[in-house]
C-alpha positions as CSV (number, residue, x, y, z in Angstrom):
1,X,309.2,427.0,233.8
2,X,309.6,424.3,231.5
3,X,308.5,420.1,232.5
4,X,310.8,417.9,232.8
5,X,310.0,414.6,232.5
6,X,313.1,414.0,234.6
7,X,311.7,416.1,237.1
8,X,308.2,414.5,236.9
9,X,309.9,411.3,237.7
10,X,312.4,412.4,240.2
11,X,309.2,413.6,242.5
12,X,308.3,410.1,242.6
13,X,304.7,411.0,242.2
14,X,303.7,408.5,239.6
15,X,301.0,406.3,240.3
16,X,301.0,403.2,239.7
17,X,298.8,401.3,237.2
18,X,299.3,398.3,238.9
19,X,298.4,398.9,242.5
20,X,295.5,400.7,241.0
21,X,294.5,397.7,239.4
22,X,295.1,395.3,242.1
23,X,293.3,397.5,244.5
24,X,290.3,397.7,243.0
25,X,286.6,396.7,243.0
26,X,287.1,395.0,239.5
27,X,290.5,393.0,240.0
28,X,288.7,391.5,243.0
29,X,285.9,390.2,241.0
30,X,288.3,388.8,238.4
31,X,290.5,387.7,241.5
32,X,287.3,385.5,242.8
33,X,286.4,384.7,239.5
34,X,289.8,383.1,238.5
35,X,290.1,381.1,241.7
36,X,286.8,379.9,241.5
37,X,287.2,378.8,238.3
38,X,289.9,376.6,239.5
39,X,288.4,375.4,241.8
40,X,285.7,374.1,239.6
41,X,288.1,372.6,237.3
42,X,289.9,371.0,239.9
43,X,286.8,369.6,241.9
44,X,285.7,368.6,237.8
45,X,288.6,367.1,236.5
46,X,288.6,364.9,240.2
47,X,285.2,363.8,240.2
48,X,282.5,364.1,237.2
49,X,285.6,364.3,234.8
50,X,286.9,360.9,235.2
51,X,284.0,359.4,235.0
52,X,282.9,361.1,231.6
53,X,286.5,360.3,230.4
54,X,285.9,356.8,230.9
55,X,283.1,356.8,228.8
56,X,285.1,358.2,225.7
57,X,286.4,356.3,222.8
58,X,290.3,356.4,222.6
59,X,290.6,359.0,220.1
60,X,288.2,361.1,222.5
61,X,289.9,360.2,225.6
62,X,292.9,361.4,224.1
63,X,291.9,364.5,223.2
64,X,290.0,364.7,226.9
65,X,293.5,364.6,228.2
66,X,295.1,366.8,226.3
67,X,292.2,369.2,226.9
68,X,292.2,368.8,230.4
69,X,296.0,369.2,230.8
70,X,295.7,372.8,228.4
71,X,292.8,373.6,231.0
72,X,294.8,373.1,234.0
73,X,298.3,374.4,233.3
74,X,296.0,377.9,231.7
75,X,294.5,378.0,235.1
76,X,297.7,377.9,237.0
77,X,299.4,380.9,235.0
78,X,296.5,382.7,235.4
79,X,296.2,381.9,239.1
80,X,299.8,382.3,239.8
81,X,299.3,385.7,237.8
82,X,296.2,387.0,240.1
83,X,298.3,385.8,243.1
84,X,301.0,387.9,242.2
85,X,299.8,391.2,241.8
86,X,297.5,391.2,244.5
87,X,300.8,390.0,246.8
88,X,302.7,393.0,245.2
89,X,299.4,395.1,246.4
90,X,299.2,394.1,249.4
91,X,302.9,394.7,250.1
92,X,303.8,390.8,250.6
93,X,306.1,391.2,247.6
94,X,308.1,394.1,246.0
95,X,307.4,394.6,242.5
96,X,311.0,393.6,242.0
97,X,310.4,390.3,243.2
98,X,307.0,390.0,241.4
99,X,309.2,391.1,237.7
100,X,311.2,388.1,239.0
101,X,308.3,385.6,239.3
102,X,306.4,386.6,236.6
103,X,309.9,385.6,234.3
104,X,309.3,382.1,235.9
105,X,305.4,381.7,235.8
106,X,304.7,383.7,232.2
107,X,301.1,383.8,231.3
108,X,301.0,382.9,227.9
109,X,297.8,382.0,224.9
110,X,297.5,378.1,225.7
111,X,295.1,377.6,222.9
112,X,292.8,374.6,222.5
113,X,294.6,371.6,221.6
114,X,291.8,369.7,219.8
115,X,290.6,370.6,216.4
116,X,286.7,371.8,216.5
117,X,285.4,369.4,215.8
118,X,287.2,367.3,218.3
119,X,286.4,369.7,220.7
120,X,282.9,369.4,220.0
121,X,282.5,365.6,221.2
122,X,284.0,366.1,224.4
123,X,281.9,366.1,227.7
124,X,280.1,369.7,228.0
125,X,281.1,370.2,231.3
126,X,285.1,370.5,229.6
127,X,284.1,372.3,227.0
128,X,282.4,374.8,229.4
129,X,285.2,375.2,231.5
130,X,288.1,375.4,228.8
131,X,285.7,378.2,227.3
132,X,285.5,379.9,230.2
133,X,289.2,379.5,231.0
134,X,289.9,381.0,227.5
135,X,287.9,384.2,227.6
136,X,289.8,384.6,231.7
137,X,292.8,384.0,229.5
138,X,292.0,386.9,227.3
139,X,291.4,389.2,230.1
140,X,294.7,388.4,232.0
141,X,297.1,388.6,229.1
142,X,295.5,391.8,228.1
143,X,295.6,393.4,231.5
144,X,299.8,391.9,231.6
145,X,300.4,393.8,228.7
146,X,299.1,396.9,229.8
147,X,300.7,396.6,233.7
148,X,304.1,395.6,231.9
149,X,304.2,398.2,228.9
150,X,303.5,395.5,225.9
151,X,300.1,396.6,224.8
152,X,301.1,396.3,221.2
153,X,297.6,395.8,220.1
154,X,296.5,399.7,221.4
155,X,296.1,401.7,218.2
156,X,299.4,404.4,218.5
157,X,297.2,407.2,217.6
158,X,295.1,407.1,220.2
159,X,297.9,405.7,223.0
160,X,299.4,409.3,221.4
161,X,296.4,411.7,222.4
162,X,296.3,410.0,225.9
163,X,299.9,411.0,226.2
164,X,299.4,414.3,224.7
165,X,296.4,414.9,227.0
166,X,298.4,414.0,230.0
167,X,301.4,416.2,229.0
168,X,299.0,419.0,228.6
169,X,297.4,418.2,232.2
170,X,301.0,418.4,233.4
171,X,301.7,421.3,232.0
172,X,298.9,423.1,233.3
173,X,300.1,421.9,236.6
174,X,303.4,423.0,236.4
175,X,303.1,426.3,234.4
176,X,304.5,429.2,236.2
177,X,302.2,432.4,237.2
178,X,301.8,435.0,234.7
């Protein structure tokens, strides 16, 4: 009997990557971890974060704003990210839908505005968060490209042997008695 990838797909047995993801021990960790970190942003930029902006020359107060507006539209793609996939996981939303709202809320790199240096004489507590916010970043948009297929940084050769090991499996599987 020969496999047919076809037929493979035809069963419907595939398992998805992405309620595997959202499901698990680790996307709920990253899931607190990304709304608490905007939380602490929010409750920051609200409170402490006004009053260390006010203490900034113009240049730096500047550069505090711009900072602080990176931070919080980062945080709300990555939020709106999180909050999608574990709706689509919990069944609240068909991954049709979800394809639909991640078109309108795409995670992207929002990079630091400021130079280094800048960046440097800002209050601590900003440049904590916006560090923070950039390594979260770095995990979403990594994890996006492998749920949606776009992993263009995976080195082919070994993307290859994982396919070639799975055909294999499959084969095994479906290989007729002797």
């Amino acid at each position: 009997m020969s496999l047919s990838v076809n037929r493979v797909a035809e069963a419907d047995n595939t398992i998805s990557f992405v309620h595997i993801l959202a499901g698990s021990a680790r996307f709920t960790e990253l899931f607190s971890e990304g709304m608490r970190l905007v939380e602490e942003a929010a409750a920051y930029l609200d409170g402490t974060g006004r009053e260390e902006a006010d203490l900034l020359s113009k240049p730096l107060s500047k550069a505090y704003s711009a900072e602080s507006m990176r931070l919080t539209t980062r945080l709300m793609q990555v939020a709106s990210w999180l909050l999608i996939r574990r709706a689509v996981s919990a069944g609240e939303m068909s991954p049709i839908v979800a394809s639909t709202e991640r078109i309108k809320v795409r995670v992207s790199a929002q990079a630091m505005v400021s130079s280094p240096a800048i960046f440097a004489q800002l209050p601590g507590n900003l440049q904590a968060l916006t560090t923070r916010s950039l390594r979260l970043q770095t995990r979403i948009l990594h994890l996006d490209r492998m749920v949606n297929g776009t992993a263009d940084d995976a080195d082919p050769q070994i993307a290859r042997r994982g396919l070639d090991q799975q055909f294999d499996k499959l084969r095994l599987v479906y290989r007729s008695p002797a």
